[in-house]
mmCIF file of the N, C-alpha and C atoms, coordinates in Angstrom:
data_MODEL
# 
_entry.id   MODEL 
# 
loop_
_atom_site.group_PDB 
_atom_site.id 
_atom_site.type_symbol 
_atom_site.label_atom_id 
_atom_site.label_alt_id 
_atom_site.label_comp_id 
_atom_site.label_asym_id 
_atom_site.label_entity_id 
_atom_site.label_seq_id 
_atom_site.pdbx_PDB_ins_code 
_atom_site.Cartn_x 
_atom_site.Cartn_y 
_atom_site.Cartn_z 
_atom_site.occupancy 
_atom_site.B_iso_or_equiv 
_atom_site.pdbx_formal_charge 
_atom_site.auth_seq_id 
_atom_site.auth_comp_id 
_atom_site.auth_asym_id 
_atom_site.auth_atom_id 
_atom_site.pdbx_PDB_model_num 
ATOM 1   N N  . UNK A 1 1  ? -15.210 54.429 -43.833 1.00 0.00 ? 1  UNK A N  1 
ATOM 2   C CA . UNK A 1 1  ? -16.393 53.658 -44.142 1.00 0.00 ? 1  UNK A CA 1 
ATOM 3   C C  . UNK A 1 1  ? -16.769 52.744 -42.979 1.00 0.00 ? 1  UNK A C  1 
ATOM 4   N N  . UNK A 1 2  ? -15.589 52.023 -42.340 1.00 0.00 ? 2  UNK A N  1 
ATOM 5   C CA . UNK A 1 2  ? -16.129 51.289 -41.095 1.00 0.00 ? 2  UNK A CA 1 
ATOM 6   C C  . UNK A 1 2  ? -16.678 52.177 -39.855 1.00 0.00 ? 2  UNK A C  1 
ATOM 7   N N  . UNK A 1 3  ? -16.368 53.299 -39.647 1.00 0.00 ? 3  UNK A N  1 
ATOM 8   C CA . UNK A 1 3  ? -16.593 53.900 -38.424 1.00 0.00 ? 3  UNK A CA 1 
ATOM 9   C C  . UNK A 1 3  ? -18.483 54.443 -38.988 1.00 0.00 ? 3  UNK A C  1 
ATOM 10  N N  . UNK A 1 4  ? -18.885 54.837 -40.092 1.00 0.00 ? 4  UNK A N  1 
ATOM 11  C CA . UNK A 1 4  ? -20.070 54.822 -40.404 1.00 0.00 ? 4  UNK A CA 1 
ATOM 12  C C  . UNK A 1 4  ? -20.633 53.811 -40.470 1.00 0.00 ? 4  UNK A C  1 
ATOM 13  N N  . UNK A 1 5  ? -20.170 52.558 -40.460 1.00 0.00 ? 5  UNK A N  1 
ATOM 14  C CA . UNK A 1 5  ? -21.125 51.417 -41.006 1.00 0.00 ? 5  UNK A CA 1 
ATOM 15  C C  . UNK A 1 5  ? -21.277 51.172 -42.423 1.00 0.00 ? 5  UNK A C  1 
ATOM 16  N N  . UNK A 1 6  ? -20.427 52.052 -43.075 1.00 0.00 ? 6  UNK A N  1 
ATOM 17  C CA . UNK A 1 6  ? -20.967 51.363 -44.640 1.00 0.00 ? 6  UNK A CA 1 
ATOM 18  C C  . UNK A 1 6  ? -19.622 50.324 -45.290 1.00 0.00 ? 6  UNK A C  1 
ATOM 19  N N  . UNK A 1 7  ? -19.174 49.756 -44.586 1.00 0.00 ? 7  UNK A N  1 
ATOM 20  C CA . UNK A 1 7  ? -18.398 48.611 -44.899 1.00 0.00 ? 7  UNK A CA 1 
ATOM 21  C C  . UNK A 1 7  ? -19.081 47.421 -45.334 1.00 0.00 ? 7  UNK A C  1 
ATOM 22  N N  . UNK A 1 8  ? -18.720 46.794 -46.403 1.00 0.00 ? 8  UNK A N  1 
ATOM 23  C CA . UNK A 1 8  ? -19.470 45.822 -46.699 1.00 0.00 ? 8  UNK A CA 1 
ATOM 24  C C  . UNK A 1 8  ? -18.035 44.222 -46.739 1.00 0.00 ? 8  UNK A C  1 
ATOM 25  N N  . UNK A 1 9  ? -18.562 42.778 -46.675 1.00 0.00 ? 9  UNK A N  1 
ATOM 26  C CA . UNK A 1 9  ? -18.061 42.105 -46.147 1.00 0.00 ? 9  UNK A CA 1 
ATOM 27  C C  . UNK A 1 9  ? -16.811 42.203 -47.258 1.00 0.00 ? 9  UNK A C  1 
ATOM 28  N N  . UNK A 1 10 ? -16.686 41.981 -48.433 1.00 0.00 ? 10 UNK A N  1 
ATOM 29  C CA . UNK A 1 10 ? -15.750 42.044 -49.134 1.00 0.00 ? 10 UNK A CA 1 
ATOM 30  C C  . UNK A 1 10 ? -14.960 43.579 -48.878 1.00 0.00 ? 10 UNK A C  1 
ATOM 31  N N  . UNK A 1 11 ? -14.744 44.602 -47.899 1.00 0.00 ? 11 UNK A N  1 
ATOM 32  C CA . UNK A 1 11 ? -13.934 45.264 -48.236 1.00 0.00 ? 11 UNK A CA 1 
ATOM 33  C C  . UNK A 1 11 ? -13.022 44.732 -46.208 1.00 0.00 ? 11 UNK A C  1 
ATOM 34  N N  . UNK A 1 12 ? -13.910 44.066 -45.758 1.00 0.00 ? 12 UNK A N  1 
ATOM 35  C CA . UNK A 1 12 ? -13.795 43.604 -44.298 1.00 0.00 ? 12 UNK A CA 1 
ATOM 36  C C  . UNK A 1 12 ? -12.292 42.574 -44.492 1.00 0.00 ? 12 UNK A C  1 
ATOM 37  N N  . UNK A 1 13 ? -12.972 41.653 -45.936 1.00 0.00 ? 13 UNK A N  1 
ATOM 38  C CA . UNK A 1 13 ? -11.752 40.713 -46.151 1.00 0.00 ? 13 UNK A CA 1 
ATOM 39  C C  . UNK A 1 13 ? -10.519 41.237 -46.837 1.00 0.00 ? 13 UNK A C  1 
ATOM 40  N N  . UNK A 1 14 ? -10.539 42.225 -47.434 1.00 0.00 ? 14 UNK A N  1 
ATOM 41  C CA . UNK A 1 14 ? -9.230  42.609 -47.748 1.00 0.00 ? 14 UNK A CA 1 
ATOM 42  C C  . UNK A 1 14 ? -8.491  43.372 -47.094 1.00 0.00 ? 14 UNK A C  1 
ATOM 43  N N  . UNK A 1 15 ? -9.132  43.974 -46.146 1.00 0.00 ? 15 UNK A N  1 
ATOM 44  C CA . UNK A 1 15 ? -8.643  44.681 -45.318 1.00 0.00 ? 15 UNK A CA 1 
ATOM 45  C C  . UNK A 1 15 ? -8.016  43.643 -44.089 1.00 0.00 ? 15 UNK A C  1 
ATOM 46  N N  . UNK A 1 16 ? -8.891  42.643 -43.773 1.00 0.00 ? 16 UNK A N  1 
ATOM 47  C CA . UNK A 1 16 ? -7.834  41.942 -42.710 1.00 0.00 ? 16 UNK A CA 1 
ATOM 48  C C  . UNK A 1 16 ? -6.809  40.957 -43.496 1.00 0.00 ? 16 UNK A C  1 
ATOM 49  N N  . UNK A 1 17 ? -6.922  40.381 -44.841 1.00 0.00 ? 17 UNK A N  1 
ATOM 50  C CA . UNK A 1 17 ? -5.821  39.825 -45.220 1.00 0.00 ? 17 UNK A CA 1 
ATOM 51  C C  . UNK A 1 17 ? -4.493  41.182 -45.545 1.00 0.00 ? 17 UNK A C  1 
ATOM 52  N N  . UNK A 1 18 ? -4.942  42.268 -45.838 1.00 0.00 ? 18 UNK A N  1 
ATOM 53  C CA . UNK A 1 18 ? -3.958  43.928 -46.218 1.00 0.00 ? 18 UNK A CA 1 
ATOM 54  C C  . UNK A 1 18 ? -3.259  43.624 -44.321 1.00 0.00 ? 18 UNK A C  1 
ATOM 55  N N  . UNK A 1 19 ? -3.908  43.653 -43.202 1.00 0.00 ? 19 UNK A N  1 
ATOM 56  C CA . UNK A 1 19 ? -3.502  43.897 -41.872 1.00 0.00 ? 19 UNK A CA 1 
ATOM 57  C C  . UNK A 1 19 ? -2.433  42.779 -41.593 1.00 0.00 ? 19 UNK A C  1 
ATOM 58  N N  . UNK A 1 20 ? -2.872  41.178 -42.089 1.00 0.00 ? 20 UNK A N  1 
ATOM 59  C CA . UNK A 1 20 ? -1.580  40.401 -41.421 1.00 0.00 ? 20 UNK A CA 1 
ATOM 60  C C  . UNK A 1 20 ? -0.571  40.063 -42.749 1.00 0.00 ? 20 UNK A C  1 
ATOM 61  N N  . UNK A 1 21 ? -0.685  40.893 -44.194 1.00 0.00 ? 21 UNK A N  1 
ATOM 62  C CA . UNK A 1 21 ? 0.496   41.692 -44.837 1.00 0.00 ? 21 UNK A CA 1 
ATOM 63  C C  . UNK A 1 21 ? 1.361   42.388 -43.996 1.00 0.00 ? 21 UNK A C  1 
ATOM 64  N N  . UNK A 1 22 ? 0.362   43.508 -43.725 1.00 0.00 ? 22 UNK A N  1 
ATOM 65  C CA . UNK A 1 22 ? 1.648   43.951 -42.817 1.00 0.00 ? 22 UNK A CA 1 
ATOM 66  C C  . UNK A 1 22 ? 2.184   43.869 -42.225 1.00 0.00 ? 22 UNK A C  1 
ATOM 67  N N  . UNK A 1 23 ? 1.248   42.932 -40.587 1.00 0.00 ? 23 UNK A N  1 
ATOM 68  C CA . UNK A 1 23 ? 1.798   42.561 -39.739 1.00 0.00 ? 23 UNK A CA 1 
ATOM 69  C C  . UNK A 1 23 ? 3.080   41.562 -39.765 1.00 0.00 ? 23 UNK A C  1 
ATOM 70  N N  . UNK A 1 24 ? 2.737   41.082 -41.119 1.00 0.00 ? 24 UNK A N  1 
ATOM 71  C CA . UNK A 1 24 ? 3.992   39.727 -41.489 1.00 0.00 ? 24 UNK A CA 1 
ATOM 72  C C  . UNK A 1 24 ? 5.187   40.591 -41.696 1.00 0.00 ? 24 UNK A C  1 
ATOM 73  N N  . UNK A 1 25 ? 5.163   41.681 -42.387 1.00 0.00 ? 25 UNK A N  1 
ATOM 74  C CA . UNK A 1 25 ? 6.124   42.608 -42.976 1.00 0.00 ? 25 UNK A CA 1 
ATOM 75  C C  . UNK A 1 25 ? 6.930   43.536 -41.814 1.00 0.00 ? 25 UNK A C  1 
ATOM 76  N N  . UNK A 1 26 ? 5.972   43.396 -41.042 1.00 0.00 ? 26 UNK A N  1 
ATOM 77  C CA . UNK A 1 26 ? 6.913   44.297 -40.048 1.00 0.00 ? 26 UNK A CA 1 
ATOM 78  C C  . UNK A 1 26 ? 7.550   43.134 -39.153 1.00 0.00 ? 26 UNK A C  1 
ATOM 79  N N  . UNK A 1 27 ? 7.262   41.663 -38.898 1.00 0.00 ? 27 UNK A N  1 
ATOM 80  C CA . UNK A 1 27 ? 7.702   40.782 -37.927 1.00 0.00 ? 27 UNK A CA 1 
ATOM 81  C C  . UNK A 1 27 ? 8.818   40.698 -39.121 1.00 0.00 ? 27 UNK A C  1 
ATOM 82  N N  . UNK A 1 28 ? 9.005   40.828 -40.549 1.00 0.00 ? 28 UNK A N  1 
ATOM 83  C CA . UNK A 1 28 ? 9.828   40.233 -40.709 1.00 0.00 ? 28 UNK A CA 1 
ATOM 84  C C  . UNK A 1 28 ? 10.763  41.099 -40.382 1.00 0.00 ? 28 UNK A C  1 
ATOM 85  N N  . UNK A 1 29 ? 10.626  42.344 -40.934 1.00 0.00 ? 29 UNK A N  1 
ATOM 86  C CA . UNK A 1 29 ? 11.759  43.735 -40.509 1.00 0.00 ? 29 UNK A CA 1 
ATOM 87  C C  . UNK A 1 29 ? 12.215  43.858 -38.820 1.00 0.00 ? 29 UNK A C  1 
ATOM 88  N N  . UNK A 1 30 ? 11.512  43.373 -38.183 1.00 0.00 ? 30 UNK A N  1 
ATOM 89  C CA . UNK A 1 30 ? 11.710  42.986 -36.675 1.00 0.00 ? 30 UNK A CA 1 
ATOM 90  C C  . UNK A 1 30 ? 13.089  42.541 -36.177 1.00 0.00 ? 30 UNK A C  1 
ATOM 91  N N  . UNK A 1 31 ? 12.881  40.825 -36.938 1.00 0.00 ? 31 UNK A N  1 
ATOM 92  C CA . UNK A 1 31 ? 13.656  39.982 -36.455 1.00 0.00 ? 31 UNK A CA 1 
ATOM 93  C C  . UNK A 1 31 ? 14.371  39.916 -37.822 1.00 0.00 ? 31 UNK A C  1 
ATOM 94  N N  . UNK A 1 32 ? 14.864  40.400 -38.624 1.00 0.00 ? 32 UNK A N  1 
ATOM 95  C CA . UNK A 1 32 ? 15.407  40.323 -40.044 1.00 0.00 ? 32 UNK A CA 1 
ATOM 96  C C  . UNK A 1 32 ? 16.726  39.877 -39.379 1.00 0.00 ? 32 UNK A C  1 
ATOM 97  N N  . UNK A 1 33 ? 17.602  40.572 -38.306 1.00 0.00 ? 33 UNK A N  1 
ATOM 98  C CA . UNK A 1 33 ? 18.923  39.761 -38.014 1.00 0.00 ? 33 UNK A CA 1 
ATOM 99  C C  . UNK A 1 33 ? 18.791  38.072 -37.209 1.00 0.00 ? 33 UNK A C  1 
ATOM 100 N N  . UNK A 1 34 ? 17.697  37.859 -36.683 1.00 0.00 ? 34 UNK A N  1 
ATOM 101 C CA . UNK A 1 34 ? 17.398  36.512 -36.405 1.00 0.00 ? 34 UNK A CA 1 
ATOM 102 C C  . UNK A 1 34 ? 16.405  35.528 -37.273 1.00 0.00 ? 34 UNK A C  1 
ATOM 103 N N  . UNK A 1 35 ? 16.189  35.911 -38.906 1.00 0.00 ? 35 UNK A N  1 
ATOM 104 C CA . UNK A 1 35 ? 15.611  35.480 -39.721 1.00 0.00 ? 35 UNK A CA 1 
ATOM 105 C C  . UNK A 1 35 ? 17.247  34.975 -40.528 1.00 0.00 ? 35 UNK A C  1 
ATOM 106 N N  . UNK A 1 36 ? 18.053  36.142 -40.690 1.00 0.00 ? 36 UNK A N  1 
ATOM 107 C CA . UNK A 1 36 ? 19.096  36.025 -41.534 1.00 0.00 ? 36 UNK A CA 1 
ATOM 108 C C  . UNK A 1 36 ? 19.611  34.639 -40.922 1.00 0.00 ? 36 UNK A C  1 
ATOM 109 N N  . UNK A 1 37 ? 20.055  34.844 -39.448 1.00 0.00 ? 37 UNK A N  1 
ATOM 110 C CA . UNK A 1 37 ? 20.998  33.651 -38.276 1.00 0.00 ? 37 UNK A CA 1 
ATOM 111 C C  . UNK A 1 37 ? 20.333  32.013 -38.899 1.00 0.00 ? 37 UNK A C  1 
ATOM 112 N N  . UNK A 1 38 ? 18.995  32.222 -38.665 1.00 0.00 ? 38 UNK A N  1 
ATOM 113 C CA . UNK A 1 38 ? 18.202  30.934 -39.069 1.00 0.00 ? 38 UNK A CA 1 
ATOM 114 C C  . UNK A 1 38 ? 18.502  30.399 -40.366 1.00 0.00 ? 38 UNK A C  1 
ATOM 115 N N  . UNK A 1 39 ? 18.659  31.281 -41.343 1.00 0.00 ? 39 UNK A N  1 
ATOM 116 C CA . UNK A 1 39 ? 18.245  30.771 -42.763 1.00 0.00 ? 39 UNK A CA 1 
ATOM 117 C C  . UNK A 1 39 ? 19.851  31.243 -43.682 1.00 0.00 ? 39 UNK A C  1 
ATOM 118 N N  . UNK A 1 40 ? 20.938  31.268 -42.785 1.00 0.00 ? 40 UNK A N  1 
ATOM 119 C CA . UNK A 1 40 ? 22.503  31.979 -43.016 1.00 0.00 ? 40 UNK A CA 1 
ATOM 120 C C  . UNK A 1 40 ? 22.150  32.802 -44.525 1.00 0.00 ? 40 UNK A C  1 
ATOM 121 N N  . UNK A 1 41 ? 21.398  33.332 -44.373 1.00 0.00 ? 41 UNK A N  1 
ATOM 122 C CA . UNK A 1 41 ? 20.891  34.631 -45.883 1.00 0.00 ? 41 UNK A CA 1 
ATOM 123 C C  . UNK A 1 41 ? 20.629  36.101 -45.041 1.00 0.00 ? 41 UNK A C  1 
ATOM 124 N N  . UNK A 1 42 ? 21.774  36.925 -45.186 1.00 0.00 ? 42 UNK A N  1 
ATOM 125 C CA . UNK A 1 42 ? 21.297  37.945 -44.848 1.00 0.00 ? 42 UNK A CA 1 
ATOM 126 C C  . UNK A 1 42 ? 19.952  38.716 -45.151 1.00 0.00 ? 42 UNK A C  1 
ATOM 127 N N  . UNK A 1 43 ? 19.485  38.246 -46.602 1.00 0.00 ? 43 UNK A N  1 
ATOM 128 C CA . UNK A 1 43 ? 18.258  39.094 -47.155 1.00 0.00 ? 43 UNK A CA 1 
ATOM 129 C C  . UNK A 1 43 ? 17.142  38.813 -47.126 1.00 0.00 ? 43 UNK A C  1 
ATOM 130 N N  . UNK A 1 44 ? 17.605  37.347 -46.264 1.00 0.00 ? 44 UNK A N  1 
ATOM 131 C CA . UNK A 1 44 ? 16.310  36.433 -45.998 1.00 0.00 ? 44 UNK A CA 1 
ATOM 132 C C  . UNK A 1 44 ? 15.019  37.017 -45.505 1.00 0.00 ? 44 UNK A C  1 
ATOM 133 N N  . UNK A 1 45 ? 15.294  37.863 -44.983 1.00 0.00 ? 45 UNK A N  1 
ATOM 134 C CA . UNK A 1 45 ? 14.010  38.505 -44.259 1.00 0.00 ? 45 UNK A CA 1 
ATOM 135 C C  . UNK A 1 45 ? 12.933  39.350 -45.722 1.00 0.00 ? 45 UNK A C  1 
ATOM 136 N N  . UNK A 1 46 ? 13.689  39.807 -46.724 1.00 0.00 ? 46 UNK A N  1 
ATOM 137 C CA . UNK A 1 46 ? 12.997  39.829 -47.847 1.00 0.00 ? 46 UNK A CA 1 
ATOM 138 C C  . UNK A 1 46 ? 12.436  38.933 -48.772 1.00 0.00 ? 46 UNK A C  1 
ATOM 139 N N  . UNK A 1 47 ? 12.827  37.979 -48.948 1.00 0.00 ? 47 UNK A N  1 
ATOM 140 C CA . UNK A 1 47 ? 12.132  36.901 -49.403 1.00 0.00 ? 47 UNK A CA 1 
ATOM 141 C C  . UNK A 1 47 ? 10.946  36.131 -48.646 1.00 0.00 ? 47 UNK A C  1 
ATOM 142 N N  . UNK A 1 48 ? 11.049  36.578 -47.363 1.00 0.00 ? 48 UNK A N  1 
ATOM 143 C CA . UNK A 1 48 ? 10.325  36.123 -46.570 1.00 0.00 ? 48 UNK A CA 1 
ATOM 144 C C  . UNK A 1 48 ? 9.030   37.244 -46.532 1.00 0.00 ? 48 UNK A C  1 
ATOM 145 N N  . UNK A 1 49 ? 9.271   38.336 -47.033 1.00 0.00 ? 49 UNK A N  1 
ATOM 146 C CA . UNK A 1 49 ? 8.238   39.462 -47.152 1.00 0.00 ? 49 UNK A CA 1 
ATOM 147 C C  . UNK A 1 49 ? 7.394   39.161 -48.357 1.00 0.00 ? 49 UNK A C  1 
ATOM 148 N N  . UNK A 1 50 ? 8.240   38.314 -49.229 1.00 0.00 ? 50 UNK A N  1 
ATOM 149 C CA . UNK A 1 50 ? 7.679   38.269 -50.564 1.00 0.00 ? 50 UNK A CA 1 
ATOM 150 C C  . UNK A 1 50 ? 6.576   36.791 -49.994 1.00 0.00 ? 50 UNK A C  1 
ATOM 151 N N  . UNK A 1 51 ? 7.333   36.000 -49.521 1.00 0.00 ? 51 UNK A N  1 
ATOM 152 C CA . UNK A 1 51 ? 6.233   35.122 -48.957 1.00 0.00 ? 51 UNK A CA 1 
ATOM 153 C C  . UNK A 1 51 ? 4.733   35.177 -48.307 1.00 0.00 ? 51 UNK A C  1 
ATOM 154 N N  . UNK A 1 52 ? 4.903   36.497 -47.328 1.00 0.00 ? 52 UNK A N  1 
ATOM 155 C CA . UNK A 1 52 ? 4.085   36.567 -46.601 1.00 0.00 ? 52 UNK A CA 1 
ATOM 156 C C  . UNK A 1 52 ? 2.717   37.640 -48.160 1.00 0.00 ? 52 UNK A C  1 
ATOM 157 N N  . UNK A 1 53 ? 3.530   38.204 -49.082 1.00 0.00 ? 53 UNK A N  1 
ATOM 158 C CA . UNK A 1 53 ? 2.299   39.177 -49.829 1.00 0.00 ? 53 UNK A CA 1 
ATOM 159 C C  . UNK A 1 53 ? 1.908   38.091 -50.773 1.00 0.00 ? 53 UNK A C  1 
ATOM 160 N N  . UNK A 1 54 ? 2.469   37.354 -50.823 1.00 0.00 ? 54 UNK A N  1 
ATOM 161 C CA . UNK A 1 54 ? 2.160   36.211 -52.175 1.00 0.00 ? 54 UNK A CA 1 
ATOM 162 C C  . UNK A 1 54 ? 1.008   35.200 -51.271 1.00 0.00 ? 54 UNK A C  1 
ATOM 163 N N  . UNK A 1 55 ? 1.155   35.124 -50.209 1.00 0.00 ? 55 UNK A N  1 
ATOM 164 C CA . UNK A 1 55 ? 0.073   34.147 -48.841 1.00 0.00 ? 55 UNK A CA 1 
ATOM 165 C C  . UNK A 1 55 ? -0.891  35.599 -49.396 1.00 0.00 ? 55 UNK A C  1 
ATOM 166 N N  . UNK A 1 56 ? -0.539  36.391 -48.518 1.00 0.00 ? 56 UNK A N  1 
ATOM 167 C CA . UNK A 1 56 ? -2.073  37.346 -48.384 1.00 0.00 ? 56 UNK A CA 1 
ATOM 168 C C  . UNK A 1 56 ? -2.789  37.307 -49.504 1.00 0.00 ? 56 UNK A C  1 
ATOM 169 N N  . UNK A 1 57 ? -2.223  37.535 -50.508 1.00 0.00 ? 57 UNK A N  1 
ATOM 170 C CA . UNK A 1 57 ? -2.958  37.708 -52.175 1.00 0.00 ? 57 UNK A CA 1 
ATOM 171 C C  . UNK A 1 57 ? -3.579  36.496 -52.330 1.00 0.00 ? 57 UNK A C  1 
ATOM 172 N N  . UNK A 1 58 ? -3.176  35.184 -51.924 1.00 0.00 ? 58 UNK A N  1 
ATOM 173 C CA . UNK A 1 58 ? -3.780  34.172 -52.294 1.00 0.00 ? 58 UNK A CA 1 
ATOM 174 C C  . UNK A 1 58 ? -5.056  33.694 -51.475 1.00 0.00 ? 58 UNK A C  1 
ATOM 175 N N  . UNK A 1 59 ? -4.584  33.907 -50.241 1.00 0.00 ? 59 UNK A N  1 
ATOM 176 C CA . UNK A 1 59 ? -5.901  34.069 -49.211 1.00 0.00 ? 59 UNK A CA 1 
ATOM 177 C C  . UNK A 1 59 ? -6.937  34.768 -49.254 1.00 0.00 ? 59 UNK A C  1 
ATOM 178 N N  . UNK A 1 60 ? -6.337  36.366 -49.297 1.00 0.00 ? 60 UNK A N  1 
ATOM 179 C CA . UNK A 1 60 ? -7.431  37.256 -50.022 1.00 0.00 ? 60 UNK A CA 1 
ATOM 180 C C  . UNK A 1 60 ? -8.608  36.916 -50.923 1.00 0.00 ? 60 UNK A C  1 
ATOM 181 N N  . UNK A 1 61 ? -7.588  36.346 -52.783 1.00 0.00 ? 61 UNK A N  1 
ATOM 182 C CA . UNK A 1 61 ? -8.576  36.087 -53.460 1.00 0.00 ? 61 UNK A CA 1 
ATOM 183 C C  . UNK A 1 61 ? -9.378  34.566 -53.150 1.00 0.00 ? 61 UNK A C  1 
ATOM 184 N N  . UNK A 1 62 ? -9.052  33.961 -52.302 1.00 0.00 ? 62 UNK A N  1 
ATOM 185 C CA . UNK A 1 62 ? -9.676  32.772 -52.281 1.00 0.00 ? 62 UNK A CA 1 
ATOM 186 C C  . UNK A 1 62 ? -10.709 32.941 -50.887 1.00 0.00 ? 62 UNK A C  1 
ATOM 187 N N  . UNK A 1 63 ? -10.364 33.942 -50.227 1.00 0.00 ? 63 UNK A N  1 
ATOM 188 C CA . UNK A 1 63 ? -11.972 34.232 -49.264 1.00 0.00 ? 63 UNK A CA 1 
ATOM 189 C C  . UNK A 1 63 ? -12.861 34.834 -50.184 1.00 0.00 ? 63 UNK A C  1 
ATOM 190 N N  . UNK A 1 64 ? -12.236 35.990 -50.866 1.00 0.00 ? 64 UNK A N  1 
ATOM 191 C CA . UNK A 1 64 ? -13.544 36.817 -51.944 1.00 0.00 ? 64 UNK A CA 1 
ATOM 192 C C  . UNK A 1 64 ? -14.066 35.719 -52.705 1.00 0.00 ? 64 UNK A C  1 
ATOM 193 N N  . UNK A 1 65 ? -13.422 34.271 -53.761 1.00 0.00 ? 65 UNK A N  1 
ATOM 194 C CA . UNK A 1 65 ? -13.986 33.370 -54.159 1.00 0.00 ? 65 UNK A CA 1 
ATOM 195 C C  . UNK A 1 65 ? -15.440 32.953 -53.643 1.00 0.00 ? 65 UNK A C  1 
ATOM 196 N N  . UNK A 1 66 ? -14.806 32.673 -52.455 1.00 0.00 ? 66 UNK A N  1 
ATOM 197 C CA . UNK A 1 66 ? -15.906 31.882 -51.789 1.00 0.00 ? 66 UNK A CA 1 
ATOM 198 C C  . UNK A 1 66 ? -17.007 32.921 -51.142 1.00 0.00 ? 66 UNK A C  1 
ATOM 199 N N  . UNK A 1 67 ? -16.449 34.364 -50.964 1.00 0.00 ? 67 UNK A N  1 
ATOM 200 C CA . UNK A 1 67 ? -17.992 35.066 -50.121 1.00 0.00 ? 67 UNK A CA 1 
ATOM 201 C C  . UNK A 1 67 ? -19.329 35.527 -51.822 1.00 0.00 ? 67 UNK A C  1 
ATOM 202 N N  . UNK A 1 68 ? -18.258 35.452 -53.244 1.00 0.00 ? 68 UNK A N  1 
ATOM 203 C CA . UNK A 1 68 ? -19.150 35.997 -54.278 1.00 0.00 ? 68 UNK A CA 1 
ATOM 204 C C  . UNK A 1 68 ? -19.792 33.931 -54.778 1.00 0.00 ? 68 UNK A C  1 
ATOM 205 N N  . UNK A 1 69 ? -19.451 32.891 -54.367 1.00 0.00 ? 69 UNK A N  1 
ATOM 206 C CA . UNK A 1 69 ? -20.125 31.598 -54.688 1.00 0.00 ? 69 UNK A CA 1 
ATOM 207 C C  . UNK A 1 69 ? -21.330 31.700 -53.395 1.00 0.00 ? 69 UNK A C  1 
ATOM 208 N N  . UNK A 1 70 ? -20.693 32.133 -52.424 1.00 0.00 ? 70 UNK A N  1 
ATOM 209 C CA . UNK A 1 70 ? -22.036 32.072 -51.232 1.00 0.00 ? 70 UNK A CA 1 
ATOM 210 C C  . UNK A 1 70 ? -23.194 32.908 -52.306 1.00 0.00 ? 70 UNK A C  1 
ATOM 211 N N  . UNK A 1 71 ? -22.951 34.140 -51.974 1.00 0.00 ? 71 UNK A N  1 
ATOM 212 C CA . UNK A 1 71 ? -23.764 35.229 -52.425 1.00 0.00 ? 71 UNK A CA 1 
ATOM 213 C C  . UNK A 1 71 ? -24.515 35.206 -53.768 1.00 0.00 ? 71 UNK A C  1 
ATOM 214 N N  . UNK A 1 72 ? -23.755 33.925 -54.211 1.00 0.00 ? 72 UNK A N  1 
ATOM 215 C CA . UNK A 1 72 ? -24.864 33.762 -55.774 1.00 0.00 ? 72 UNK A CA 1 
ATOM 216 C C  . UNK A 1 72 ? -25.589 32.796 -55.393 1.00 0.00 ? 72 UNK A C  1 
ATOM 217 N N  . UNK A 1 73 ? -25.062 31.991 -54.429 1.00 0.00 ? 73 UNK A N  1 
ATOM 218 C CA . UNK A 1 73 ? -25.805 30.516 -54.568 1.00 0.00 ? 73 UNK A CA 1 
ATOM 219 C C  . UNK A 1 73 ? -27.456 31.314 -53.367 1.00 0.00 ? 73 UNK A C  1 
ATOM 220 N N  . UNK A 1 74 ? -27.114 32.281 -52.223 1.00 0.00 ? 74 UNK A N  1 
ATOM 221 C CA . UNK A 1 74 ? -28.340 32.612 -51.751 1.00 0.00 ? 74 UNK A CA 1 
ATOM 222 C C  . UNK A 1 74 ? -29.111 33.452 -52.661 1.00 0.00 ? 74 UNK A C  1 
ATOM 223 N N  . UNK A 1 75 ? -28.890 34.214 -53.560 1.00 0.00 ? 75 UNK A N  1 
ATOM 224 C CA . UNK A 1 75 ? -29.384 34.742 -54.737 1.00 0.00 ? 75 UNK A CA 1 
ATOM 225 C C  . UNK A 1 75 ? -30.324 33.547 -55.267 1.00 0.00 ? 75 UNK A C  1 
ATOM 226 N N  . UNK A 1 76 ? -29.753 32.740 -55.336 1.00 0.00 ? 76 UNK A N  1 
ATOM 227 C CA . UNK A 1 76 ? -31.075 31.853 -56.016 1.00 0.00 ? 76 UNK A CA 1 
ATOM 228 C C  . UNK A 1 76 ? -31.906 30.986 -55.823 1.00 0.00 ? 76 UNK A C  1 
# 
């Protein structure tokens, strides 16, 4: 849909909060033995994954919040 142009702004925002999901997810799988050293939790680097999807989800829905309050308030 982006390479045609028919992307519209709400699929723009989930898609870049979906991109630094992952990107968080793979820094954590990265450094997971220097996440563990820091935080003496070997599994730390999973909880820390859970951190980073529980951020995105919240960011996510709180940009879509605000692009469907824009979009009503120029509606009227």
């Amino acid at each position: 849909m982006s390479i045609v142009g028919g992307s519209t702004r709400r699929m723009k925002t989930v898609w870049l909060c979906s991109l630094g999901f992952i990107f968080g997810v793979l820094y954590c799988i990265a450094w997971q033995d220097k996440i563990a050293w820091l935080f003496g939790w070997a599994e730390a680097w999973k909880a820390l994954a859970v951190v980073f999807a529980i951020g995105s989800i919240y960011l996510c829905r709180r940009l879509l919040l605000k692009q469907s309050a824009q979009s009503e308030s120029q509606a009227q």
